[in-house]
SERO-4910 file (N, C-alpha, C, O; in steps of 0.05 Angstrom, whole numbers):
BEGIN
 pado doro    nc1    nc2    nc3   cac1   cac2   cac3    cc1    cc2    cc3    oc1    oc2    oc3
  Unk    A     17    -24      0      0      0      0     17     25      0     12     44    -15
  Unk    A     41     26     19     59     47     15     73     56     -8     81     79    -14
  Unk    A     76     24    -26     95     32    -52     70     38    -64     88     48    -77
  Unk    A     46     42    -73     27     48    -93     25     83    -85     26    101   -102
  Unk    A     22     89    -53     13    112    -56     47    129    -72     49    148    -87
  Unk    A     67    110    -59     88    134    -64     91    135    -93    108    151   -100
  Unk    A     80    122   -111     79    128   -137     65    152   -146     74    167   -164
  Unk    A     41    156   -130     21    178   -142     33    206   -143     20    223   -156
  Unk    A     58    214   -131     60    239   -142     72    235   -170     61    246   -188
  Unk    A     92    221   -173    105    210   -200     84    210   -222     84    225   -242
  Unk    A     66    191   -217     42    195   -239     30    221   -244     28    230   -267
  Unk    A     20    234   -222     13    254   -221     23    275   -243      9    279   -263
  Unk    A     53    291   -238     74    299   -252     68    280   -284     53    291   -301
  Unk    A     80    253   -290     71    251   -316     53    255   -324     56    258   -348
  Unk    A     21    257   -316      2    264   -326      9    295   -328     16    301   -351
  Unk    A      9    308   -319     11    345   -327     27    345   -346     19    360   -363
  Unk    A     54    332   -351     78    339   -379     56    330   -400     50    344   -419
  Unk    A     44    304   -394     33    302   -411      6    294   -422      2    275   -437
  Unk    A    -11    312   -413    -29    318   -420    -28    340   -441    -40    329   -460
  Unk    A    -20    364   -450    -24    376   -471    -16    365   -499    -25    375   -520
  Unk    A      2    342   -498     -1    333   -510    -18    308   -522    -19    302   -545
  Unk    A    -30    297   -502    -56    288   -506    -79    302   -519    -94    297   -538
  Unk    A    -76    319   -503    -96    343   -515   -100    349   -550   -120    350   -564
  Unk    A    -79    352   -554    -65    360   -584    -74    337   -594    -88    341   -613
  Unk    A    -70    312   -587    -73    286   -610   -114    288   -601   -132    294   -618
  Unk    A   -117    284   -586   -155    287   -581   -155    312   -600   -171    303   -616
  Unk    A   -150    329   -608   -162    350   -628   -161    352   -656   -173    362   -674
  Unk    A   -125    329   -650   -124    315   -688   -147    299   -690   -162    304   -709
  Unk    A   -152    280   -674   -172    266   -694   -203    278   -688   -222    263   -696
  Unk    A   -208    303   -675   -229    308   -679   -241    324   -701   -261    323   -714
  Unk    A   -210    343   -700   -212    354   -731   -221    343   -758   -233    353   -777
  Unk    A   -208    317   -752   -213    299   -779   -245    292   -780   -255    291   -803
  Unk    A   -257    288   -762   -291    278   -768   -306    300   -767   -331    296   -766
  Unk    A   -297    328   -767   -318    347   -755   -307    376   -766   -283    382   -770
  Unk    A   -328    392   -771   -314    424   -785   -324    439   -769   -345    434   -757
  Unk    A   -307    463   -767   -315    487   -744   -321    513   -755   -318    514   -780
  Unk    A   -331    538   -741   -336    562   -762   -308    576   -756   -293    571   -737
  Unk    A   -306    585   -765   -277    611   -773   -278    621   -748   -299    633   -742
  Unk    A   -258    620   -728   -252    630   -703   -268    619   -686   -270    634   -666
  Unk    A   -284    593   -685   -296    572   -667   -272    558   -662   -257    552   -680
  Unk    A   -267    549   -624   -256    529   -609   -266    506   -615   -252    486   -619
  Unk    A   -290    505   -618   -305    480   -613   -317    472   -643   -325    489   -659
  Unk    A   -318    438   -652   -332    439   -670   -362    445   -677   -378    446   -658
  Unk    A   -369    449   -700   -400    454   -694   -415    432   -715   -436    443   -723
  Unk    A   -410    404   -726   -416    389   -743   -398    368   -747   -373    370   -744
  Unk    A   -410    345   -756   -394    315   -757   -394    317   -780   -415    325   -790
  Unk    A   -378    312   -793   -369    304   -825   -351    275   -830   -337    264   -813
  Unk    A   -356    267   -849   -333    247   -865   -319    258   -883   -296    248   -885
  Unk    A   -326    282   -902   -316    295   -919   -286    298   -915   -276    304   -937
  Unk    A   -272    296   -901   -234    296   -891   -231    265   -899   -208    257   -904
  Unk    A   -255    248   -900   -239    223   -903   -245    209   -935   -238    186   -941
  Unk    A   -259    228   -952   -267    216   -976   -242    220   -996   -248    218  -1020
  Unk    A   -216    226   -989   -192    213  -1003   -192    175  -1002   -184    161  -1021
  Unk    A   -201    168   -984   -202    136   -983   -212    116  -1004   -204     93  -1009
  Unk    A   -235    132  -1016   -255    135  -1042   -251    140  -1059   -247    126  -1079
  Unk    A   -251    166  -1055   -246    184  -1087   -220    193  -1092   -210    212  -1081
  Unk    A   -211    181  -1106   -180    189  -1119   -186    222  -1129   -163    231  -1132
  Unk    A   -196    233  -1132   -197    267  -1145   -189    277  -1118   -174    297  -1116
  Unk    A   -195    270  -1106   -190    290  -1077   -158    299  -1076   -149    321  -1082
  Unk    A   -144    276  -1068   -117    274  -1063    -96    254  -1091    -71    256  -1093
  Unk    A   -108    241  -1104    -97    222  -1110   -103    195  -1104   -111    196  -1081
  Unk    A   -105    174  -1111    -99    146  -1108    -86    138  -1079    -63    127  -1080
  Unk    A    -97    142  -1056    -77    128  -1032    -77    109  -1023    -73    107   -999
  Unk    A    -84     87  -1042    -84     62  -1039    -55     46  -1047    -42     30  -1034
  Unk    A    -48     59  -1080    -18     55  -1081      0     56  -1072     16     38  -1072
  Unk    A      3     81  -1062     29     91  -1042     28     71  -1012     48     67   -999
  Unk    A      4     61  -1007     -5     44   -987      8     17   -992     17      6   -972
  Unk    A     10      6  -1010     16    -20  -1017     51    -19  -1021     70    -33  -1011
  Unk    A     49      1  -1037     92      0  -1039     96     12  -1007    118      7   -998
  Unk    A     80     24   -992     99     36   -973     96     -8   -951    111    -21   -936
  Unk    A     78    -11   -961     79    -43   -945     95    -63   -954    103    -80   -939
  Unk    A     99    -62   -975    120    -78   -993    141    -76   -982    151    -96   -972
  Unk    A    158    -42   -983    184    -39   -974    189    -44   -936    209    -53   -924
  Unk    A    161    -36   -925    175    -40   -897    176    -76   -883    188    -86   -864
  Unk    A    155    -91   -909    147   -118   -900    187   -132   -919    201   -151   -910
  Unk    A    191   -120   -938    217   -137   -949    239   -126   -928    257   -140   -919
  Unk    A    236   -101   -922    249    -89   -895    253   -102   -872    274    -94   -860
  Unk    A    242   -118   -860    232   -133   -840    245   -160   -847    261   -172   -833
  Unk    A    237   -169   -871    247   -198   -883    278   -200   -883    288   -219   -872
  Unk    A    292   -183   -894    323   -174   -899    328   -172   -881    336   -195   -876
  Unk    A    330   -155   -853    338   -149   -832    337   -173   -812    356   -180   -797
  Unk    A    317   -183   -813    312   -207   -795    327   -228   -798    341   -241   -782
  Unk    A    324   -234   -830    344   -260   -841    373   -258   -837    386   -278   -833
  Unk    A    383   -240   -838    410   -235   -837    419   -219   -807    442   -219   -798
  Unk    A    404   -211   -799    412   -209   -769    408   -231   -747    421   -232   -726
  Unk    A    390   -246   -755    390   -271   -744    412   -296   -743    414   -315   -727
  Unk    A    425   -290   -761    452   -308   -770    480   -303   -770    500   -317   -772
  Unk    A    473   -271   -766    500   -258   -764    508   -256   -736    531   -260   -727
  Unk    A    482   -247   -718    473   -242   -702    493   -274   -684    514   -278   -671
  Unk    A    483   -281   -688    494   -325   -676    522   -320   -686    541   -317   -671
  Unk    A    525   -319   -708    565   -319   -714    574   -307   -698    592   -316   -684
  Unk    A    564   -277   -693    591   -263   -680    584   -267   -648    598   -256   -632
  Unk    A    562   -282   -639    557   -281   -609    568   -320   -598    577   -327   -577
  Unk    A    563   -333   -620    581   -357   -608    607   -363   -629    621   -383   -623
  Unk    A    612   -352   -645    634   -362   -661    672   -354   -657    673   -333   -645
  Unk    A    686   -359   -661    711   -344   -648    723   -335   -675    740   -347   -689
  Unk    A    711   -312   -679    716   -296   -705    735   -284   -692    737   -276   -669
  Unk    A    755   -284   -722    786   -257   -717    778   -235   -718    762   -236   -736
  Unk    A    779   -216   -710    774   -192   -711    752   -188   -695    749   -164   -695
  Unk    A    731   -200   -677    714   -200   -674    699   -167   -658    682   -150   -663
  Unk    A    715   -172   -640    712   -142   -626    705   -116   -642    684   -104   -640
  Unk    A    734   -108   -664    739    -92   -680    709    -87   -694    696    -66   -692
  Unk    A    701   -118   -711    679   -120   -723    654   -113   -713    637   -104   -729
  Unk    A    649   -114   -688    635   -103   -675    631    -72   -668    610    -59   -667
  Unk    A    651    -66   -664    650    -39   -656    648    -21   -684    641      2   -680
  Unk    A    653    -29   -717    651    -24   -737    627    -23   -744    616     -8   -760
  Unk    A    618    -38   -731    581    -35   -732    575    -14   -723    571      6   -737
  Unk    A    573    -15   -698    565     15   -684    574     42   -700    558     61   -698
  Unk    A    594     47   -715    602     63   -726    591     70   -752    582     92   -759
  Unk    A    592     54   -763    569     53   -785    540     54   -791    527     58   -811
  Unk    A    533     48   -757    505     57   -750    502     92   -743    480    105   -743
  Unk    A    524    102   -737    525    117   -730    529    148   -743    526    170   -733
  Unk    A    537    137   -770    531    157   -794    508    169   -803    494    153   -817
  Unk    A    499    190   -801    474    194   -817    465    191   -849    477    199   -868
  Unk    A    442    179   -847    440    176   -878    443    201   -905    450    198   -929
  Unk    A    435    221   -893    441    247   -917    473    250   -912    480    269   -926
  Unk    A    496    239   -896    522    232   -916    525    221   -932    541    228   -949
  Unk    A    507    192   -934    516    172   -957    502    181   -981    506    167  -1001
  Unk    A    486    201   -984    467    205  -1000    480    197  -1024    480    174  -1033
  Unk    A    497    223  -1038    516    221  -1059    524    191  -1067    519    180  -1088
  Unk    A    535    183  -1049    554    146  -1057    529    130  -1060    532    115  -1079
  Unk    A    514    129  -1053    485    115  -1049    471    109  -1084    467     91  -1100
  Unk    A    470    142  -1080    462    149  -1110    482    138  -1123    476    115  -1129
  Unk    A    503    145  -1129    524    127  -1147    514    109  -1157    505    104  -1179
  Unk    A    519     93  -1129    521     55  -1131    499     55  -1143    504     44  -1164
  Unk    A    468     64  -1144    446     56  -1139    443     63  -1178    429     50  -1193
  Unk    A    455     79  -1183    457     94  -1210    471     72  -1229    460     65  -1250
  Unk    A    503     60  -1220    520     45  -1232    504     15  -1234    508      0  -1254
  Unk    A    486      8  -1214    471    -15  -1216    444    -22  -1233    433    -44  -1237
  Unk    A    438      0  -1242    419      6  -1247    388      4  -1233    366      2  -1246
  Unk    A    392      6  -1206    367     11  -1186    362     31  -1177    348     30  -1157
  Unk    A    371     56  -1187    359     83  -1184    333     83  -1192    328     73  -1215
  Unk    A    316     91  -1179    283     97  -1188    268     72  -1178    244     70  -1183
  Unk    A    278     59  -1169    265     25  -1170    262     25  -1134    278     35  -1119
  Unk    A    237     11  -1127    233      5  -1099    256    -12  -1095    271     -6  -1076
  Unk    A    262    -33  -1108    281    -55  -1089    307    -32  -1086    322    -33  -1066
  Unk    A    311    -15  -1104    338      0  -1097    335     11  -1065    356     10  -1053
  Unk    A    320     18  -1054    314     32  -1031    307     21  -1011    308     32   -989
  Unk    A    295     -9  -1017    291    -28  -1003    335    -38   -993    348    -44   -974
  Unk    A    336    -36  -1005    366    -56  -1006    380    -40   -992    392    -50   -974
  Unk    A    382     -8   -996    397     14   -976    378     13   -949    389      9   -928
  Unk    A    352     16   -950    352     25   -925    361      2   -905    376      5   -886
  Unk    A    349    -28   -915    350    -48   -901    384    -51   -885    390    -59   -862
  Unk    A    400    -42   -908    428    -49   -905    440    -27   -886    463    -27   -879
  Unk    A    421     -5   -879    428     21   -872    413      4   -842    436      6   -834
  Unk    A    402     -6   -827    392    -21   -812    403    -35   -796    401    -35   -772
  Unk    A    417    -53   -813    426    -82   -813    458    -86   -780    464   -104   -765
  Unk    A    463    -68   -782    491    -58   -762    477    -60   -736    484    -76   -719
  Unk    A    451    -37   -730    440    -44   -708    416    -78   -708    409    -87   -686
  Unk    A    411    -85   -723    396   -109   -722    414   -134   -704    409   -146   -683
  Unk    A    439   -136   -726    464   -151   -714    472   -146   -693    482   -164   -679
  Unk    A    472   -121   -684    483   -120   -650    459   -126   -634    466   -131   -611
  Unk    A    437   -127   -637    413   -127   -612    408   -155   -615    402   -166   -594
  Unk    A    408   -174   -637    408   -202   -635    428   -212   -624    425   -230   -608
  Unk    A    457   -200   -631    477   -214   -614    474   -209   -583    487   -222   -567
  Unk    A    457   -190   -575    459   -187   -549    428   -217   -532    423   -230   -512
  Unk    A    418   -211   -557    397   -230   -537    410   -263   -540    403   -277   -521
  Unk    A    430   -280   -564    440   -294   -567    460   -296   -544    465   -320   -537
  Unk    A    472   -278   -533    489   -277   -506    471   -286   -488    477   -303   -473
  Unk    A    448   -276   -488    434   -282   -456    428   -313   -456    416   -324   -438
  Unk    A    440   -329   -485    424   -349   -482    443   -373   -475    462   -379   -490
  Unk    A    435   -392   -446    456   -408   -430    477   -424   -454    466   -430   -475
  Unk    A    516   -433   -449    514   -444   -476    513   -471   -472    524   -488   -486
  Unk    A    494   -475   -443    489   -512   -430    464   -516   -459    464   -539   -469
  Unk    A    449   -501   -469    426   -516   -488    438   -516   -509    426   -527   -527
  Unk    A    469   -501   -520    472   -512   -545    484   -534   -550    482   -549   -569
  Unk    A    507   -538   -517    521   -563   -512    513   -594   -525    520   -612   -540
  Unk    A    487   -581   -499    466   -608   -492    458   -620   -527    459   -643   -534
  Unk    A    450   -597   -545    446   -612   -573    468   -620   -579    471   -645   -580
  Unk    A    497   -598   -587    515   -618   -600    516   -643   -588    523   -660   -604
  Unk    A    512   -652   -564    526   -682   -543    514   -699   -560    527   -718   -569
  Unk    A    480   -694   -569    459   -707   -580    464   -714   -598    451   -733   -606
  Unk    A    481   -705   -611    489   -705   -640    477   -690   -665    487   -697   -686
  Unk    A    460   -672   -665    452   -650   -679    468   -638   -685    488   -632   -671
  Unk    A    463   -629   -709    483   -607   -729    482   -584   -721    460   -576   -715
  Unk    A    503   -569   -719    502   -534   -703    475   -518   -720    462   -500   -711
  Unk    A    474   -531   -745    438   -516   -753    420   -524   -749    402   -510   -759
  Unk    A    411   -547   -732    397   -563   -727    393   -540   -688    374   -528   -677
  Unk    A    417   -545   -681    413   -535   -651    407   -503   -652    400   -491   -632
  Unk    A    411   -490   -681    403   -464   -680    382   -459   -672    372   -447   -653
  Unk    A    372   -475   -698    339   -477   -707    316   -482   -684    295   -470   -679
  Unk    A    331   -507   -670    311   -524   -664    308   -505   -635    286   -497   -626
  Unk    A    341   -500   -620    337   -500   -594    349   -470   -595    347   -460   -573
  Unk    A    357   -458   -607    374   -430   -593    350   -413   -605    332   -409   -589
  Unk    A    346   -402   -630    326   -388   -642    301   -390   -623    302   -371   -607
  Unk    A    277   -408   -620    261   -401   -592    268   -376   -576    259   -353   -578
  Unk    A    290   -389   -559    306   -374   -533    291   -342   -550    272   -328   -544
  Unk    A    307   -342   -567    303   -312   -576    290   -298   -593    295   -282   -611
  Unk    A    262   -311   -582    236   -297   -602    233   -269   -594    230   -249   -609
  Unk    A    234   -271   -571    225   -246   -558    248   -218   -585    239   -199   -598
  Unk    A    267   -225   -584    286   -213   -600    279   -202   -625    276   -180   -635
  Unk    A    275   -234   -633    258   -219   -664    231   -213   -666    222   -202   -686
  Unk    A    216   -221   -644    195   -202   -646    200   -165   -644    186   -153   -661
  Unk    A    211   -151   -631    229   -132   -621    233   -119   -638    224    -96   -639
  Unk    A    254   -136   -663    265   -128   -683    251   -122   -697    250    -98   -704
  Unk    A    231   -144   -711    220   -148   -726    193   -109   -723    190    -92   -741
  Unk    A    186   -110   -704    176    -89   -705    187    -57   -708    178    -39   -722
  Unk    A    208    -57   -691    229    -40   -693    226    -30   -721    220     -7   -728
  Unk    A    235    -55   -740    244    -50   -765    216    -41   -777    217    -22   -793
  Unk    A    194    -50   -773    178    -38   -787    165    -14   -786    152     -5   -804
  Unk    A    169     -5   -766    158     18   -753    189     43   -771    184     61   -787
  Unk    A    211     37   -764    227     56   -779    224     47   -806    236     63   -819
  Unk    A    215     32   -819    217     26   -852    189     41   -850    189     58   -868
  Unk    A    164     42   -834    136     63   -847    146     85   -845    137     99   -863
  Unk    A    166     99   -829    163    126   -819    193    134   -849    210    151   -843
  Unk    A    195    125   -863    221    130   -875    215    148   -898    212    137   -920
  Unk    A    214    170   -897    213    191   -919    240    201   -936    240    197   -960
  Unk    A    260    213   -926    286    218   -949    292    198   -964    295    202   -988
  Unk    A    296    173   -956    313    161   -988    288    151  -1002    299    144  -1022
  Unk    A    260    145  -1007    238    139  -1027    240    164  -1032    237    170  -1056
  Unk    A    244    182  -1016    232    211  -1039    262    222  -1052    260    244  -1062
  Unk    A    289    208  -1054    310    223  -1065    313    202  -1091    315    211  -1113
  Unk    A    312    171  -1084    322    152  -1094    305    136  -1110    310    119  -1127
  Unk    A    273    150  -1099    254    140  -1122    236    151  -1125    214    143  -1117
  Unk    A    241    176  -1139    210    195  -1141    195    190  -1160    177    205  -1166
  Unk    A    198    171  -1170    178    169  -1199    155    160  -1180    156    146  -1159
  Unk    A    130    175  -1197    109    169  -1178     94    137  -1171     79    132  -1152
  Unk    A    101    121  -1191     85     98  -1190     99     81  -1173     92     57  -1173
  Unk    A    122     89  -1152    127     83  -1134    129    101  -1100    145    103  -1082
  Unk    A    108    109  -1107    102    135  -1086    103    118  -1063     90     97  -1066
  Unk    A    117    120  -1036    105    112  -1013     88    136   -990     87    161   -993
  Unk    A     81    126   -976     56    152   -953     71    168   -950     63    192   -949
  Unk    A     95    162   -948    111    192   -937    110    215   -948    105    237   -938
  Unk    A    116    205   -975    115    230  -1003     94    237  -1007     90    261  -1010
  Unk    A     73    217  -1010     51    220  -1013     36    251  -1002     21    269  -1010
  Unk    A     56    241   -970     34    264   -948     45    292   -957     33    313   -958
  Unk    A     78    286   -965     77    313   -970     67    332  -1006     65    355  -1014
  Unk    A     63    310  -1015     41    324  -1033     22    332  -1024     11    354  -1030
  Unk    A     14    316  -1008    -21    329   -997    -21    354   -986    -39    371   -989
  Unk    A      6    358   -970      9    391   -953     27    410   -972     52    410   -974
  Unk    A      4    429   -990     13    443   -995      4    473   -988     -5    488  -1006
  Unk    A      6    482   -964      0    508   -958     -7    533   -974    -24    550   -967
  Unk    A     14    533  -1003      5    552  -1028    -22    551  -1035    -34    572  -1034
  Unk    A    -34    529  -1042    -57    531  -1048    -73    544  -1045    -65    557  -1026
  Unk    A    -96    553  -1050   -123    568  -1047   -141    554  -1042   -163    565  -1037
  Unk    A   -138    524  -1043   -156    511  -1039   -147    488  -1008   -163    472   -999
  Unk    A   -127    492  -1001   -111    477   -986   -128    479   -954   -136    498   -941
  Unk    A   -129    451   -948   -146    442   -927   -136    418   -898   -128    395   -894
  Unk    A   -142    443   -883   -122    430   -861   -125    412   -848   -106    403   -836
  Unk    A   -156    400   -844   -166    379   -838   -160    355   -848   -157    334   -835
  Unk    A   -157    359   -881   -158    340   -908   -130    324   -903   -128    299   -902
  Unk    A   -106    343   -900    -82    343   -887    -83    329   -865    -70    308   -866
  Unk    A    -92    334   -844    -96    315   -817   -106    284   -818    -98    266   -804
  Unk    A   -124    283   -838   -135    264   -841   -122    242   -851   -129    219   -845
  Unk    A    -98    249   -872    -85    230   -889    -58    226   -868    -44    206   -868
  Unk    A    -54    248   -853    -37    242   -830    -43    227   -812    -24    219   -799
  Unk    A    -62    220   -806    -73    198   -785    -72    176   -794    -63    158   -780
  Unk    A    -81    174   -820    -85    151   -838    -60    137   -841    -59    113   -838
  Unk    A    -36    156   -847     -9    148   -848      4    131   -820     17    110   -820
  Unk    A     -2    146   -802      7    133   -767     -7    116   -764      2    100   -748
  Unk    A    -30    110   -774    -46    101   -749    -36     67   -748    -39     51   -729
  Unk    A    -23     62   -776    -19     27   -775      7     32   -749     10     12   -735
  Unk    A     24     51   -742     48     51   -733     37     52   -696     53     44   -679
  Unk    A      9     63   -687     -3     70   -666    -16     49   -661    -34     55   -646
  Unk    A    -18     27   -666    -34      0   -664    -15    -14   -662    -14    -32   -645
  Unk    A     10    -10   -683     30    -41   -674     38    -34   -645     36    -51   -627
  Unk    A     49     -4   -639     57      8   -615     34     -4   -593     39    -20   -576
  Unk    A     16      5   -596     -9     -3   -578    -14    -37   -573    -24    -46   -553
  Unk    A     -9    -47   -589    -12    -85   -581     25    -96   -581     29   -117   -570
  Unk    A     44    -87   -590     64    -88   -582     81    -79   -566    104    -88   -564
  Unk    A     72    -59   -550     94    -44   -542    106    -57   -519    123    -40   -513
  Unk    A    109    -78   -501    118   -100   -481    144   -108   -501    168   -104   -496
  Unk    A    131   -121   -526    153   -138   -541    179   -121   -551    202   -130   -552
  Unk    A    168    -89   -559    180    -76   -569    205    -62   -548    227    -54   -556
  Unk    A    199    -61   -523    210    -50   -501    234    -74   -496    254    -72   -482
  Unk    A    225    -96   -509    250   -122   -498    274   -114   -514    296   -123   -507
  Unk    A    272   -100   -532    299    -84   -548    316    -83   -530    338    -93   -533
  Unk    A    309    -70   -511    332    -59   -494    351    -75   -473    373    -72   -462
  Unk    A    323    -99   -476    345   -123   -459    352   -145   -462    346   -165   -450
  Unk    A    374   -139   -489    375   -172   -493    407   -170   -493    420   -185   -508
  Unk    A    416   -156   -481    447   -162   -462    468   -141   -480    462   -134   -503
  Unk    A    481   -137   -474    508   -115   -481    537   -124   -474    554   -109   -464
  Unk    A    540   -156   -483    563   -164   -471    583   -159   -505    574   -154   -527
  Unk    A    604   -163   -497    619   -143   -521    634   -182   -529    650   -186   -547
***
């Protein structure tokens, strides 16, 4: 009873930081179902009209397409990252690689660059290959632009895992892919569940390289999309209309958060042994 009350000022305090920002998200989506008169707080009418882009392509465009490639790239996003951090992830956490340390800490460093440095070289390669303009080209950078932190947070949950269950298979006589598969991988679902979201949540929210590396429109993803939709110049430009396709954009990213967020928080603990 004592540790509950001594929480309540703590809570207390986070509710005041943040509540105006609550506030702010309760008025985005009220905005979106409802119109107000010119210098009204309050709405004065329920509408759908903010949401008949869903429908009618004249409104905004087609946002069904940009919907499907922006799922394509974060779902092959997810696929790439997972597969190869999962394996790399096991080499460098049980294997007695030369260099191993070095290799490691080369990761972090490379994670640690921002992506508008590589822009230029990116473009290059992406130009010399001929995957400039093309989703898999952007699929393949961002994933690989990823991949450094994927490999270190699997190797960390692969550490936490005893090495009495991989023993116990080799003794059995199982093949070291056999004891991956069968018995170490389990251990560390929680991991790639983690990841697995992680990655998708930064592959939806990923606007600079689809809009540098592939602007042709028939590979539009939401990002670009939205910022076609916000164009302030207009005369006809509608701020609700804008809100609406902005919600539309988050809202798959506010649901994985909302039924994931336990799994997503295990990121942080799946060990930091070097």
């Amino acid at each position: 009873m004592t540790k509950n009350h001594s929480l309540w000022p703590v809570i207390f305090i986070l509710a005041l930081f943040s509540a105006p920002l609550a506030i702010m998200y309760l008025f985005l989506v009220v905005d979106t179902f409802s119109n107000s008169a010119p210098g009204s707080f309050l709405p004065n009418e329920f509408t759908l009209q903010h949401w008949r882009f869903l429908w009618n392509p004249d409104v905004t465009g087609n946002v069904w397409e940009p919907t499907l490639n922006t799922f394509l790239f974060t779902v092959s996003m997810v696929a790439i990252v997972l597969g190869v951090s999962t394996t790399a992830g096991y080499a460098v956490s049980r294997l007695n690689l030369p260099f191993r340390r070095f290799f490691l800490s080369s990761l972090m460093v490379m994670h640690a660059f921002p992506t508008v440095t590589l822009l230029i070289g990116v473009f290059l390669v992406l130009q010399y290959a001929g995957l400039y303009n093309t989703l898999i080209g952007v699929i393949l950078v961002k994933a690989s632009l990823m991949l450094p932190l994927g490999i270190w947070i699997m190797k960390g949950f692969y550490d936490s895992v005893p090495w009495e269950i991989e023993m116990a298979g080799v003794q059995d006589g199982a093949s070291r892919f056999t004891v991956w598969w069968r018995l170490i991988l389990p251990q560390v679902k929680p991991g790639l569940m983690a990841l697995s979201i992680f990655v998708f949540i930064d592959g939806w929210s990923e606007y600079l390289l689809p809009r540098i590396l592939a602007p042709a429109a028939q590979i539009e993803v939401l990002s670009v999309y939205l910022e076609a939709v916000s164009d302030p110049d207009s005369i006809t430009y509608n701020f609700n209309l804008f809100k609406s396709v902005g919600l539309f954009y988050t809202l798959p990213v506010i649901v994985l958060f909302v039924l994931f967020q336990k799994p997503l928080m295990n990121i942080f603990s799946g060990g930091t042994k070097g």
